[in-house]
N, CA, C and O atoms as a Maestro MAE file, in Angstrom:
{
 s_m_m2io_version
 :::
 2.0.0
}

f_m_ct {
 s_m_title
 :::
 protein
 m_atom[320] {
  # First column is atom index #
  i_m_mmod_type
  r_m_x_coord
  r_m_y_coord
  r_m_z_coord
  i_m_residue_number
  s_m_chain_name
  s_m_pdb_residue_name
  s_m_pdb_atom_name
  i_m_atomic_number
  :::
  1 25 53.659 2.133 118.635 1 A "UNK " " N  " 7
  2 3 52.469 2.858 118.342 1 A "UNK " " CA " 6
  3 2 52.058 2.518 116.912 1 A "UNK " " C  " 6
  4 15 52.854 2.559 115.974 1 A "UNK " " O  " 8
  5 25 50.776 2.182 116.797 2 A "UNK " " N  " 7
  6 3 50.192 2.048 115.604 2 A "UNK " " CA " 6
  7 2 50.054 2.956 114.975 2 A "UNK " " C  " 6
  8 15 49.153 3.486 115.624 2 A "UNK " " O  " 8
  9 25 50.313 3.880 113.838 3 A "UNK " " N  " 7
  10 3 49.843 4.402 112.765 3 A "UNK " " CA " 6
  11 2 48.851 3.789 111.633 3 A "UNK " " C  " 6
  12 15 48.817 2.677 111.106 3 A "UNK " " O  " 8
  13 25 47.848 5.262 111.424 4 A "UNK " " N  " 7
  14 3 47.613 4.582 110.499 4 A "UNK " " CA " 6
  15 2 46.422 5.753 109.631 4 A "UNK " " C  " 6
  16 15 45.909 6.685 110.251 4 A "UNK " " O  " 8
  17 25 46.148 5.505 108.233 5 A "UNK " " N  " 7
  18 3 45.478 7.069 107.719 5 A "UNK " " CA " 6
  19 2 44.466 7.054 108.220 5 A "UNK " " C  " 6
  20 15 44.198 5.911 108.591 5 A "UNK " " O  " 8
  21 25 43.471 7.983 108.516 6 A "UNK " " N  " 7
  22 3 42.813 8.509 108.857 6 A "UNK " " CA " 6
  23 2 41.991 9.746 108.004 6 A "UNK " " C  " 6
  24 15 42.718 10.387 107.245 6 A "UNK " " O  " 8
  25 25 40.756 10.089 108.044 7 A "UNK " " N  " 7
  26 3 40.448 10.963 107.368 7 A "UNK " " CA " 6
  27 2 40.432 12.293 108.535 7 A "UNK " " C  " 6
  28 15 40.324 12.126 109.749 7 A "UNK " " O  " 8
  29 25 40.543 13.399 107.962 8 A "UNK " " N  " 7
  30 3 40.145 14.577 108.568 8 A "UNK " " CA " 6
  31 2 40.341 15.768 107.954 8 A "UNK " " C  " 6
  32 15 41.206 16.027 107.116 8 A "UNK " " O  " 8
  33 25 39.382 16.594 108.465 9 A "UNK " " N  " 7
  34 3 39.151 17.841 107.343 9 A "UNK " " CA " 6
  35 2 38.121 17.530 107.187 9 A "UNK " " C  " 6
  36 15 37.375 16.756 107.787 9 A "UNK " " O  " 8
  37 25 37.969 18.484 105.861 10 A "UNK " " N  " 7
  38 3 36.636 18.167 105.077 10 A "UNK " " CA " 6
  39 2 36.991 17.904 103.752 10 A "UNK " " C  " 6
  40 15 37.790 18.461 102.999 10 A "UNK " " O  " 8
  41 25 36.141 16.816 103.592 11 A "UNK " " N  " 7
  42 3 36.242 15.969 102.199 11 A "UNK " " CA " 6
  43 2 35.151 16.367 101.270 11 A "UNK " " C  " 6
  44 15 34.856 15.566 100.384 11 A "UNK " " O  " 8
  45 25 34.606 17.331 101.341 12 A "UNK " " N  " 7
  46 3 33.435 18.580 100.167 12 A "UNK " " CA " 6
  47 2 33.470 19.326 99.851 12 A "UNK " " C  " 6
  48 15 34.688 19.337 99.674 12 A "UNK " " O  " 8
  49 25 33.047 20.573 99.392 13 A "UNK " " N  " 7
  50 3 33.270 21.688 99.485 13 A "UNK " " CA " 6
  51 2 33.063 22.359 97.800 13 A "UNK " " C  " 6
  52 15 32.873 21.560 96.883 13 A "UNK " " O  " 8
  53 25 33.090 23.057 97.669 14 A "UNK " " N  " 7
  54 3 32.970 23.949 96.200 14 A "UNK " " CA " 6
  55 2 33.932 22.845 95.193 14 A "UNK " " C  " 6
  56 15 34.916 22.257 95.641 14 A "UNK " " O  " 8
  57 25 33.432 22.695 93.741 15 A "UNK " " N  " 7
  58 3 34.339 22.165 92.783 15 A "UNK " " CA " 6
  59 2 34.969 23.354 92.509 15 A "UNK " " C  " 6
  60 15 34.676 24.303 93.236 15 A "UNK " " O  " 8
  61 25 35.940 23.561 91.439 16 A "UNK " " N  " 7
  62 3 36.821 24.019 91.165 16 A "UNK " " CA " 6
  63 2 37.709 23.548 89.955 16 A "UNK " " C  " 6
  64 15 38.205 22.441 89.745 16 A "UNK " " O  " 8
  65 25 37.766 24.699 89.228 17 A "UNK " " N  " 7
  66 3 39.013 24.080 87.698 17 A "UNK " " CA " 6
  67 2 40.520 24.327 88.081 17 A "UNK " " C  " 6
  68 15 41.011 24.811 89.101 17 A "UNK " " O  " 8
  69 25 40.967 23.947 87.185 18 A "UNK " " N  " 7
  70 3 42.450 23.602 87.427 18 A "UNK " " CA " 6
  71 2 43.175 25.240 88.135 18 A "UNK " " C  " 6
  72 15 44.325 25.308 88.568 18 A "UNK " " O  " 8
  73 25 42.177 26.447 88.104 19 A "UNK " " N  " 7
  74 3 42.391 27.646 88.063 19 A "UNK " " CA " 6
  75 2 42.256 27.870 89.738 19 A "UNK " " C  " 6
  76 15 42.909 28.718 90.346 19 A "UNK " " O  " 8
  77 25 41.280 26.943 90.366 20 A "UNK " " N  " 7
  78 3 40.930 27.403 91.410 20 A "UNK " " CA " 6
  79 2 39.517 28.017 91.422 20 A "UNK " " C  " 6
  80 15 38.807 28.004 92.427 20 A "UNK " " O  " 8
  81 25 39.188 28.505 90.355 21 A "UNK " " N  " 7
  82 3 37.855 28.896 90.047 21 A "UNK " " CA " 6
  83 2 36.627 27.649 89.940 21 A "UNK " " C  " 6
  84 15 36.549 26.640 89.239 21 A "UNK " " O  " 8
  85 25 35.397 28.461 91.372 22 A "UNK " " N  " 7
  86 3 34.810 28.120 91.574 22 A "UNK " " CA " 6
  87 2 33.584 27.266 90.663 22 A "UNK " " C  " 6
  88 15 33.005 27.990 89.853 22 A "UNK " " O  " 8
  89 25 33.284 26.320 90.688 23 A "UNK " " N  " 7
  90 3 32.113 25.743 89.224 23 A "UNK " " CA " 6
  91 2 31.176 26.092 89.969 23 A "UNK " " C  " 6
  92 15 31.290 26.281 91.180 23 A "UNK " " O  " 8
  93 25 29.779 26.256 89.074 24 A "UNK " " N  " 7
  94 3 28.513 25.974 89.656 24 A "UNK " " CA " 6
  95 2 28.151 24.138 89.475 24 A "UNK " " C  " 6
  96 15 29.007 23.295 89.206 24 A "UNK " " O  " 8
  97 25 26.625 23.857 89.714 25 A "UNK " " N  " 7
  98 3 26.295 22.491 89.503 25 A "UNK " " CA " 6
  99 2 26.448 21.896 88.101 25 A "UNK " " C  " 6
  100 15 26.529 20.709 87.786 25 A "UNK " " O  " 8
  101 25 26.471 23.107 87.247 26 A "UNK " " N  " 7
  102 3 26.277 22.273 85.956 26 A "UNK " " CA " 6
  103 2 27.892 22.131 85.620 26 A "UNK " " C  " 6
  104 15 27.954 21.517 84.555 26 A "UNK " " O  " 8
  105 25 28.941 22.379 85.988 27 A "UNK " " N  " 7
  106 3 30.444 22.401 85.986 27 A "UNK " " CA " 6
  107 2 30.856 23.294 84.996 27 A "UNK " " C  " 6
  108 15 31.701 23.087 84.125 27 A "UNK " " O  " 8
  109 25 30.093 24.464 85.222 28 A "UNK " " N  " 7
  110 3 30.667 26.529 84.625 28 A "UNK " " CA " 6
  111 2 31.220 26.942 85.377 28 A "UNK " " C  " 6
  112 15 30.944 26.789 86.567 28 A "UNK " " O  " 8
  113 25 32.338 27.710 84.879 29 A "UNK " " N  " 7
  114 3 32.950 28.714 85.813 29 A "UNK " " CA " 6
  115 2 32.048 29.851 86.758 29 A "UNK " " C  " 6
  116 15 31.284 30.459 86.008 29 A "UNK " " O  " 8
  117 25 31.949 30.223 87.928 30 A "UNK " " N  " 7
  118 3 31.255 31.405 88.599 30 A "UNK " " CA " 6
  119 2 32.712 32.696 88.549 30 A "UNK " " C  " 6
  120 15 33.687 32.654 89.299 30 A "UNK " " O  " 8
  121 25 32.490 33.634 87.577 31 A "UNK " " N  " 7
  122 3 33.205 34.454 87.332 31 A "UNK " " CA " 6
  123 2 33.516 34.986 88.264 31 A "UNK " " C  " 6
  124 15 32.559 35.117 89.027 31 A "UNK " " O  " 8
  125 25 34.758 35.543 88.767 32 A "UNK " " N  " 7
  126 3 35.366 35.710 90.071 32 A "UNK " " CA " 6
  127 2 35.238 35.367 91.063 32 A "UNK " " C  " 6
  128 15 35.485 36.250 91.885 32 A "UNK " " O  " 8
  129 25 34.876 34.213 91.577 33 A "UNK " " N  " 7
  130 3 34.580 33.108 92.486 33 A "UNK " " CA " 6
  131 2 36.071 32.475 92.644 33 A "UNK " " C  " 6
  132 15 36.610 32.519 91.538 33 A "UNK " " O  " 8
  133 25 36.723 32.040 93.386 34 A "UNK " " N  " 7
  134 3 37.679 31.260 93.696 34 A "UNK " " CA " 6
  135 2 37.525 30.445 95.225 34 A "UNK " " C  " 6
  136 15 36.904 31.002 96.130 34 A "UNK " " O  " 8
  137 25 38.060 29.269 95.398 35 A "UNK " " N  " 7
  138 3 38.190 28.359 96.545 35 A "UNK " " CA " 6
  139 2 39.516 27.767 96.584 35 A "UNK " " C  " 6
  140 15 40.422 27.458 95.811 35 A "UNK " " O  " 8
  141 25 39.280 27.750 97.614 36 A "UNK " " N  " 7
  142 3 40.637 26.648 97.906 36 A "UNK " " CA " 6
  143 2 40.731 26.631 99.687 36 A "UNK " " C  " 6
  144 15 40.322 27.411 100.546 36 A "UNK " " O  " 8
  145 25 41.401 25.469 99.729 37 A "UNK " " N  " 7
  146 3 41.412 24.962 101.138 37 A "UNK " " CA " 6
  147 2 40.290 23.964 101.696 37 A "UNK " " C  " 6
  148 15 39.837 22.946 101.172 37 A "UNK " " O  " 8
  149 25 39.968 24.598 102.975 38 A "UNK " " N  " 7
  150 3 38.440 23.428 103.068 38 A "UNK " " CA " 6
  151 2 37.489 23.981 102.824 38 A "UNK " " C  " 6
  152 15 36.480 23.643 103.443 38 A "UNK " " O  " 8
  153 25 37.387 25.153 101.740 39 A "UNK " " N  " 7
  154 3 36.205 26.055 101.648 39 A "UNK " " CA " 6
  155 2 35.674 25.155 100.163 39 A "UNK " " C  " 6
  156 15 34.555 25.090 99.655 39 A "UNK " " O  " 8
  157 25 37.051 24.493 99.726 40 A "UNK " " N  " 7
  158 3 36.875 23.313 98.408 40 A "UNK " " CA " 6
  159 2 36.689 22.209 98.416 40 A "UNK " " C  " 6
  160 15 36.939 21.757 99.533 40 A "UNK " " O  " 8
  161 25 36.249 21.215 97.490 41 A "UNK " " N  " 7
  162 3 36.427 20.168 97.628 41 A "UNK " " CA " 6
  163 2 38.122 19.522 97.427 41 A "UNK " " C  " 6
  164 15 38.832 19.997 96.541 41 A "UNK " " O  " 8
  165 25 38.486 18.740 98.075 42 A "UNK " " N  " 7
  166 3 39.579 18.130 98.263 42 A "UNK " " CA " 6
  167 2 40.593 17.664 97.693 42 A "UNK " " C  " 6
  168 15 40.371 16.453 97.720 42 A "UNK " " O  " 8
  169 25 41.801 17.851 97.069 43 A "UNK " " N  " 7
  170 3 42.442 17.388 95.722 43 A "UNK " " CA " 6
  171 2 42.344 15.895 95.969 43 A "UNK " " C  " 6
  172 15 41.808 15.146 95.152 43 A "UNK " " O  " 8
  173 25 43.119 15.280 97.643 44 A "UNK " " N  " 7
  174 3 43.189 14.294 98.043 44 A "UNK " " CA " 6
  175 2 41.717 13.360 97.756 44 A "UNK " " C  " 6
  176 15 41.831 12.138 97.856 44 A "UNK " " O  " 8
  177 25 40.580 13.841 97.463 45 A "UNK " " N  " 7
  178 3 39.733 12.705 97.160 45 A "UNK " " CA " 6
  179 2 38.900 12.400 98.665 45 A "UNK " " C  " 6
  180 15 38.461 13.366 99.289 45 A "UNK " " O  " 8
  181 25 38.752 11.255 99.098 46 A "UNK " " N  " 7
  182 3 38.077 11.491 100.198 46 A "UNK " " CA " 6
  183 2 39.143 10.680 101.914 46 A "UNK " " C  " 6
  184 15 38.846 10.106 102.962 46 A "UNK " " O  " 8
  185 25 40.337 11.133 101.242 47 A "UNK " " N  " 7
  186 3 41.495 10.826 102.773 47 A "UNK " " CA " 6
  187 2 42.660 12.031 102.977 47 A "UNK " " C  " 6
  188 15 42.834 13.113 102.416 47 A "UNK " " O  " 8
  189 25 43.088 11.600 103.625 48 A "UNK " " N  " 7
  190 3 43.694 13.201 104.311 48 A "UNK " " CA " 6
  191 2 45.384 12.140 104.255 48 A "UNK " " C  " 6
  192 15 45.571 11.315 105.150 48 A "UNK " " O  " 8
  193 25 46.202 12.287 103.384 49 A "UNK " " N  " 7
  194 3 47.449 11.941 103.308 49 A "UNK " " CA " 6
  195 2 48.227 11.706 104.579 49 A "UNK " " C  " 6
  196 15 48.642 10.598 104.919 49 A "UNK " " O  " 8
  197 25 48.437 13.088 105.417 50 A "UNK " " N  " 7
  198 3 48.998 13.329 106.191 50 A "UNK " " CA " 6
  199 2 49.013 14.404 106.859 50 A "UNK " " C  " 6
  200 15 48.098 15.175 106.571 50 A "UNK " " O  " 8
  201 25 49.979 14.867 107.940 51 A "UNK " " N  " 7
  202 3 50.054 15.813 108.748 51 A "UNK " " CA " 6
  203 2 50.894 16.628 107.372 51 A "UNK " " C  " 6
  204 15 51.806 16.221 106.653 51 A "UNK " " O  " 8
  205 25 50.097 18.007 107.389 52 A "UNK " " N  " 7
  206 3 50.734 19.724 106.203 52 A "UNK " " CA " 6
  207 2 50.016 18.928 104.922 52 A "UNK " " C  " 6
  208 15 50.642 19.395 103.971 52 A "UNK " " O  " 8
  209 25 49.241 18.174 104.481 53 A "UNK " " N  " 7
  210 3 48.759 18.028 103.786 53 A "UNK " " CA " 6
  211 2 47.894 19.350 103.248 53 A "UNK " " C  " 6
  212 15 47.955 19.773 102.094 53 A "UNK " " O  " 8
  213 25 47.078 19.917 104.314 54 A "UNK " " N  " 7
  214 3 46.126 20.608 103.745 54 A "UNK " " CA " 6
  215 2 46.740 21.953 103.683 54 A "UNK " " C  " 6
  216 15 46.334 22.852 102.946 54 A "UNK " " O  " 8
  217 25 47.825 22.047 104.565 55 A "UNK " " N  " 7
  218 3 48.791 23.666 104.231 55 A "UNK " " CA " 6
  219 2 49.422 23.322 102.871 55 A "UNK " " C  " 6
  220 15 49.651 24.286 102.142 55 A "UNK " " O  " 8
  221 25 49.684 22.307 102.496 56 A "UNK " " N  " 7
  222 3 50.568 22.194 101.185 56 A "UNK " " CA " 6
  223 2 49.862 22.378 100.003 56 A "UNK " " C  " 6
  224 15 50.251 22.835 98.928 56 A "UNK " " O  " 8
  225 25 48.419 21.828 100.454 57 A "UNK " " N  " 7
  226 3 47.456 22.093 99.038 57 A "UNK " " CA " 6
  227 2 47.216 23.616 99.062 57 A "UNK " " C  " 6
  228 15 47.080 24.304 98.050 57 A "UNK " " O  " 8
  229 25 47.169 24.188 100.677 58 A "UNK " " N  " 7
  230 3 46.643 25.375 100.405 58 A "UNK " " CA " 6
  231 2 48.031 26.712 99.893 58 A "UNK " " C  " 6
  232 15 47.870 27.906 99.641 58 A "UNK " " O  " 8
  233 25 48.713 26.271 99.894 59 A "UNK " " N  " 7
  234 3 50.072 26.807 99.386 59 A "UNK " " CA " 6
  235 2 50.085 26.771 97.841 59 A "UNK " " C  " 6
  236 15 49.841 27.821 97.248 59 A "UNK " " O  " 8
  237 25 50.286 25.916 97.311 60 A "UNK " " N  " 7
  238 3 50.204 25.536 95.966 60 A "UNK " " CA " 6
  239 2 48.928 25.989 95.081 60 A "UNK " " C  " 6
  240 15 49.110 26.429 93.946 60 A "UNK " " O  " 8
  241 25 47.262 25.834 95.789 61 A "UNK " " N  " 7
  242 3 46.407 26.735 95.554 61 A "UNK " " CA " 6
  243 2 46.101 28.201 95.185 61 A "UNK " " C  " 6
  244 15 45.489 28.846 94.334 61 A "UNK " " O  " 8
  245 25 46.961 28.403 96.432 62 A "UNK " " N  " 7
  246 3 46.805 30.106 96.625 62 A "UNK " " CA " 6
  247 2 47.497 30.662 95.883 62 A "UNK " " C  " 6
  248 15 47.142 31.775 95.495 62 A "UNK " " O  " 8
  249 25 49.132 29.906 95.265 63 A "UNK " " N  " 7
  250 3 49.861 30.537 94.293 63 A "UNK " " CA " 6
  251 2 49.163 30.228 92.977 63 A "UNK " " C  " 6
  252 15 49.509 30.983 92.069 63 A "UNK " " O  " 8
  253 25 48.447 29.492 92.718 64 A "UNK " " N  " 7
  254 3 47.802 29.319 91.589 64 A "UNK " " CA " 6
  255 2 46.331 30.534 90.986 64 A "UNK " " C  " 6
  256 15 45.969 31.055 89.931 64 A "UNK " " O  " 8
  257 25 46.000 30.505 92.086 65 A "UNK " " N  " 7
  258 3 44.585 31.573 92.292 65 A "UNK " " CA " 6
  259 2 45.032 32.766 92.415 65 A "UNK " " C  " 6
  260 15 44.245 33.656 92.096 65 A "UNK " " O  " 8
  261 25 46.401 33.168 92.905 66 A "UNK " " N  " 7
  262 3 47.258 34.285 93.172 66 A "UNK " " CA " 6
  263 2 47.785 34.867 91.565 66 A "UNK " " C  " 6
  264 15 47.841 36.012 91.116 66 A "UNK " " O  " 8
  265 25 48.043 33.861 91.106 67 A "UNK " " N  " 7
  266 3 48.530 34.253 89.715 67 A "UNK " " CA " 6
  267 2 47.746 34.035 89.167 67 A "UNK " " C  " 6
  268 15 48.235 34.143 88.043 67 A "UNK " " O  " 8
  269 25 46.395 33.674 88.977 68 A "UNK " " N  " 7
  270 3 45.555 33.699 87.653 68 A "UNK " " CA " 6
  271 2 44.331 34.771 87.970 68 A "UNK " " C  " 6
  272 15 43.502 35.126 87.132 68 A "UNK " " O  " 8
  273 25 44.376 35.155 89.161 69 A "UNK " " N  " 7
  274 3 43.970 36.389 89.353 69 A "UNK " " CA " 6
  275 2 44.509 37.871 88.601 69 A "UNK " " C  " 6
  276 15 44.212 38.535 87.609 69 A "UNK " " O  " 8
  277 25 45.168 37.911 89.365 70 A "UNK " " N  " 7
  278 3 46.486 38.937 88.669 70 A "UNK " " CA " 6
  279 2 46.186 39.006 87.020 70 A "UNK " " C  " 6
  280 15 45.694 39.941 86.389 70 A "UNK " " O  " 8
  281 25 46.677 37.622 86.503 71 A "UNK " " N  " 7
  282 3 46.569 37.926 84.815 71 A "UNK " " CA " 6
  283 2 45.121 38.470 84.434 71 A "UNK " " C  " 6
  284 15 44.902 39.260 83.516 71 A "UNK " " O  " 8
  285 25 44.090 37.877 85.360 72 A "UNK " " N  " 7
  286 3 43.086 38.739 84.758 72 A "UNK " " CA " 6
  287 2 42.903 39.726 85.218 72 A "UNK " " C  " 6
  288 15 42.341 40.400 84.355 72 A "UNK " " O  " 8
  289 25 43.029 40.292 86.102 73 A "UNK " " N  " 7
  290 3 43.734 41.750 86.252 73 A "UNK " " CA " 6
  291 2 44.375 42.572 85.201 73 A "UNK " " C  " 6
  292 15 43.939 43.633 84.754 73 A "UNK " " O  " 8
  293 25 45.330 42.031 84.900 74 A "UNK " " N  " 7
  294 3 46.473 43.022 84.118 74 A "UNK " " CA " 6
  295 2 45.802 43.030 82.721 74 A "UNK " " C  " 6
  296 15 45.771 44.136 82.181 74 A "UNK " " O  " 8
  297 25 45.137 41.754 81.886 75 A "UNK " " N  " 7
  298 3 43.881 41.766 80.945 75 A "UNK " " CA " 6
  299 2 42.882 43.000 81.299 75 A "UNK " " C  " 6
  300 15 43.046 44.171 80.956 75 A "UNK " " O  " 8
  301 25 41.832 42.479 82.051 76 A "UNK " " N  " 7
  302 3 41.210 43.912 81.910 76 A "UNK " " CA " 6
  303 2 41.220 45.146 81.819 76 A "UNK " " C  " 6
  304 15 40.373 45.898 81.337 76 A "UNK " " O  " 8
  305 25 42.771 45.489 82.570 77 A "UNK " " N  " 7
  306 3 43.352 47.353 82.444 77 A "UNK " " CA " 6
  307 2 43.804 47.187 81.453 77 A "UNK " " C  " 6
  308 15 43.853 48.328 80.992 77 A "UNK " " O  " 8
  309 25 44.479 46.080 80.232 78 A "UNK " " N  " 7
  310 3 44.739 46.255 79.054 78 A "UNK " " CA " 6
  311 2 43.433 46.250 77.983 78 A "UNK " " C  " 6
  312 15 43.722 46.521 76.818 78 A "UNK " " O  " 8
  313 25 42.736 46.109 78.134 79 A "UNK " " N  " 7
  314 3 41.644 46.042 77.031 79 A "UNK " " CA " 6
  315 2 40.893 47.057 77.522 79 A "UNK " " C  " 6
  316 15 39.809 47.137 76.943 79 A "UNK " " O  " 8
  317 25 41.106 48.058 78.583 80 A "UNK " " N  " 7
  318 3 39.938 49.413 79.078 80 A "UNK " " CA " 6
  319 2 40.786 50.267 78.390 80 A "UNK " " C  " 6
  320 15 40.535 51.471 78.332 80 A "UNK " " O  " 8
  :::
 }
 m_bond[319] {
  # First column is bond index #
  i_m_from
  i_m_to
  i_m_order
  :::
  1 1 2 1
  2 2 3 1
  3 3 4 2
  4 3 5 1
  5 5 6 1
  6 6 7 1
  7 7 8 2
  8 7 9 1
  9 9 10 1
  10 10 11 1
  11 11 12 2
  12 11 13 1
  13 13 14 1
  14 14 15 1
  15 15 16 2
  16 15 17 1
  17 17 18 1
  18 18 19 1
  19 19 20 2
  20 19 21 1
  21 21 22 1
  22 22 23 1
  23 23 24 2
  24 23 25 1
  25 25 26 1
  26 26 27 1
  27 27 28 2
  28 27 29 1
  29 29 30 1
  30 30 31 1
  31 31 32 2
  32 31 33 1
  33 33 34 1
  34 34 35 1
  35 35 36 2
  36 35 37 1
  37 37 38 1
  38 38 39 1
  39 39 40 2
  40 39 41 1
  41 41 42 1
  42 42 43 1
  43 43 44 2
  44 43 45 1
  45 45 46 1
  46 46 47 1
  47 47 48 2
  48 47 49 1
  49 49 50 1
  50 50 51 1
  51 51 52 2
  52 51 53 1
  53 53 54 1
  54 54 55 1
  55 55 56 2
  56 55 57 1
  57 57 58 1
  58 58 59 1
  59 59 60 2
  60 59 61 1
  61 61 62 1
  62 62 63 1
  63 63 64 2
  64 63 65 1
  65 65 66 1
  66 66 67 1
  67 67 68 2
  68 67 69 1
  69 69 70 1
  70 70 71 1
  71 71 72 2
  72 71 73 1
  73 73 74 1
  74 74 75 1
  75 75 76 2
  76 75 77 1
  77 77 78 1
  78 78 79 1
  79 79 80 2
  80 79 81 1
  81 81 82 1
  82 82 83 1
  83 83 84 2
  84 83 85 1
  85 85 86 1
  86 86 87 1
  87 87 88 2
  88 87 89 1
  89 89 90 1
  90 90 91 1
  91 91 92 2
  92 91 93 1
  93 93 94 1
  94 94 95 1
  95 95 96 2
  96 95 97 1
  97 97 98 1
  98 98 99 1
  99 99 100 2
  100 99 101 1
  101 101 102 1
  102 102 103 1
  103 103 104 2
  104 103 105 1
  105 105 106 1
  106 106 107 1
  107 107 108 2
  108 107 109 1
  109 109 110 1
  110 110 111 1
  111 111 112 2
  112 111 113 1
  113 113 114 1
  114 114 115 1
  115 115 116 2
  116 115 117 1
  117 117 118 1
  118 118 119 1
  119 119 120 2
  120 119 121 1
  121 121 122 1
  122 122 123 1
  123 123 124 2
  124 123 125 1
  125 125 126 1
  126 126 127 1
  127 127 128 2
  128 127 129 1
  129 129 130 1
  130 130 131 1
  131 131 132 2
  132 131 133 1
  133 133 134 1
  134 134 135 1
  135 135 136 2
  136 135 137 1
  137 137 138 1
  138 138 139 1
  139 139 140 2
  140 139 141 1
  141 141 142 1
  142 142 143 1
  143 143 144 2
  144 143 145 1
  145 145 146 1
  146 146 147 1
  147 147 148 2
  148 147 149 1
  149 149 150 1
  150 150 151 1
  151 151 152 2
  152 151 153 1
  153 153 154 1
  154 154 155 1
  155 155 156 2
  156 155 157 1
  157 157 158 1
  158 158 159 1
  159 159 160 2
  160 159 161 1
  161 161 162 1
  162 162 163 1
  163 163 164 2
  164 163 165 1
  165 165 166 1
  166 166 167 1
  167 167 168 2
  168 167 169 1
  169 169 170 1
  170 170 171 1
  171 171 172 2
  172 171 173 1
  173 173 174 1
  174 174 175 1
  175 175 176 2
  176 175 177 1
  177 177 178 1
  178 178 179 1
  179 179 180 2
  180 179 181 1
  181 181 182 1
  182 182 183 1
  183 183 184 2
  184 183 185 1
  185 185 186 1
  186 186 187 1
  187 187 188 2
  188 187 189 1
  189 189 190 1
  190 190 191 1
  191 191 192 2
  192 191 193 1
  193 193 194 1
  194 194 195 1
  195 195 196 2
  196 195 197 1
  197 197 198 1
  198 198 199 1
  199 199 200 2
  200 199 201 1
  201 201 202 1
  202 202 203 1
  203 203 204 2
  204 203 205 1
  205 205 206 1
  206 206 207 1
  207 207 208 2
  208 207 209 1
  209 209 210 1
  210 210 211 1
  211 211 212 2
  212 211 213 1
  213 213 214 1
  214 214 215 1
  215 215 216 2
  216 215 217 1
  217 217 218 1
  218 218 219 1
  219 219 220 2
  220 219 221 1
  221 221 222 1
  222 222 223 1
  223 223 224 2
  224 223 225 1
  225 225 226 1
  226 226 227 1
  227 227 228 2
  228 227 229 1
  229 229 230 1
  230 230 231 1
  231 231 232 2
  232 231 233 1
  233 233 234 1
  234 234 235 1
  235 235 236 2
  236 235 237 1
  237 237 238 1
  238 238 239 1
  239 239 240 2
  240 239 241 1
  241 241 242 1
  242 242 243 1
  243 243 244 2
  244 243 245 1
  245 245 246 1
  246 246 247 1
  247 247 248 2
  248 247 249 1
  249 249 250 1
  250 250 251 1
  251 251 252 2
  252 251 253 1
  253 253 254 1
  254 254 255 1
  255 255 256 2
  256 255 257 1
  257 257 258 1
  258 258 259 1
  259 259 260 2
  260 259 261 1
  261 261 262 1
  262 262 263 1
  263 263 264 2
  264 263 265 1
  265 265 266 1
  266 266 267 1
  267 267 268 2
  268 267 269 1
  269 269 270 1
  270 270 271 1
  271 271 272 2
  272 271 273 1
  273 273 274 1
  274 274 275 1
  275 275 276 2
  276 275 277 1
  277 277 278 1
  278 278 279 1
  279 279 280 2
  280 279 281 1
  281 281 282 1
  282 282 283 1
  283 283 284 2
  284 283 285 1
  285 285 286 1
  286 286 287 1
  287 287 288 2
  288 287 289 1
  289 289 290 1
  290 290 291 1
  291 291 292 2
  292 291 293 1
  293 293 294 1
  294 294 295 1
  295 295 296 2
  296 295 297 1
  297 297 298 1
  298 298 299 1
  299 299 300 2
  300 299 301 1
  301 301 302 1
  302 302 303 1
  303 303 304 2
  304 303 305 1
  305 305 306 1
  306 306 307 1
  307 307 308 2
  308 307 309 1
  309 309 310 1
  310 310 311 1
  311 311 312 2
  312 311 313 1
  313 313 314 1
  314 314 315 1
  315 315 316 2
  316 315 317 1
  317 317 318 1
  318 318 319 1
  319 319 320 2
  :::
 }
}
């Protein structure tokens, strides 16, 4: 059997900073906006690695957006 990469998914989707937080067009943060998964654009670029590719990004994402949520959380009840 031939293998061989393939694209699939979606290769568009919302930009995003290293935070997970959503950019607008001009590349600003949209304050409490977050993406990740295929709701984002793609870490992979425009090919799909492999099979758990996109669970692995979305794993690693979500703990990222998971915790930088939170800190701004625990910021704002400290400065009220």
């Amino acid at each position: 059997m031939k293998i061989v990469l393939s694209d699939l998914g979606t290769c568009g989707g919302v930009m995003t900073d290293a935070h997970g937080r959503a950019l607008d067009t001009s590349g600003e943060v949209i304050e409490g906006l977050y993406a990740q998964g295929n709701t984002a654009a793609n870490i992979f670029g425009n090919v799909y690695p492999g099979a758990g590719a996109t669970i692995g990004q979305g794993l690693v994402f979500g703990t990222i957006i998971a915790t930088h949520a939170a800190q701004k959380a625990r910021d704002l009840v400290a400065s009220a």
